[in-house]
KEPA-277808 format. One line per 5 residues: number of its first residue (from 0); for each residue x negated, y, z negated of C-alpha. Coordinates in steps of 0.02 Angstrom, whole numbers, plus 32768, in hexadecimal, padded with zeros to 4 digits. Each point is the difference from the previous one (the first is absolute). Layout:
KEPA-277808
NUM = X Y Z | ...
***
This chain:
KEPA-277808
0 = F64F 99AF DA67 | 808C 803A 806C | 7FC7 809C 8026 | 7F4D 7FCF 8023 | 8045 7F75 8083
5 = 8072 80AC 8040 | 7F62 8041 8028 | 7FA3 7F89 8070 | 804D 7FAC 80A9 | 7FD3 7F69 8061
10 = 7FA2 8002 809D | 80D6 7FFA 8070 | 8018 809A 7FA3 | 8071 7FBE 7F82 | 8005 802B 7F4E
15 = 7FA3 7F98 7F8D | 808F 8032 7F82 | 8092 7FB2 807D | 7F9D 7F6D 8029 | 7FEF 7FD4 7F56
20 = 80CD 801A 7FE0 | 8018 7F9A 80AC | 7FC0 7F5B 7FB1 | 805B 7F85 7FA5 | 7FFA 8037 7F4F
25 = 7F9E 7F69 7FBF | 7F72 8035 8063 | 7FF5 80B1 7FEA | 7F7F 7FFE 7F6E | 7F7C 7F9D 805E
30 = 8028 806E 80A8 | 7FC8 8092 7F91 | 7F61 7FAE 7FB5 | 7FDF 7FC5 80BF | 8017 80AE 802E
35 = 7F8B 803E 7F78 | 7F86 7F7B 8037 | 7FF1 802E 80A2 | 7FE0 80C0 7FE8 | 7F65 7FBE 7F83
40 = 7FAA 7F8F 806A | 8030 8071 809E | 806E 7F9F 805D | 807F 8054 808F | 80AA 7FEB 7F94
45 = 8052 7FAB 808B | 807A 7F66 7FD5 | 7F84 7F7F 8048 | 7F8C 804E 7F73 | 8072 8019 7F6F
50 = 804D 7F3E 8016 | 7F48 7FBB 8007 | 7FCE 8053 7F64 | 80A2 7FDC 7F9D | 7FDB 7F4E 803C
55 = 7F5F 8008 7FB0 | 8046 805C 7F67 | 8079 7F6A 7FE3 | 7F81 7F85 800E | 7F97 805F 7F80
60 = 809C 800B 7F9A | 802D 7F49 8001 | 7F4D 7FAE 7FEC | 7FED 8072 7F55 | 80A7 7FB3 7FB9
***
């Protein structure tokens, strides 16, 4: 996973890798699914973007438990 996030960069130039390791660690998995989200439904990976869809993520998450 690591090196796939190495590979792609958000629309400020920064490293999809770093902002991933920037985030508080209990939030790191669902920044990566976010992430992952946004590159398949073809969304600018922005952090307005990749919040909104780990919002929505979560709330998938919690109404399935």
């Amino acid at each position: 996973m690591e090196e796939q996030l190495s590979t792609l960069y958000l629309k400020d130039g920064q490293n999809a890798l770093q902002y991933v390791q920037n985030l508080n660690q209990s939030v790191r998995q669902i920044a990566i699914e976010a992430i992952l989200e946004c590159l398949r439904l073809g969304y600018p990976l922005n952090n307005m973007e990749i919040t909104s869809q780990a919002r929505d993520l979560m709330r998938k998450k919690s109404r399935h438990n």
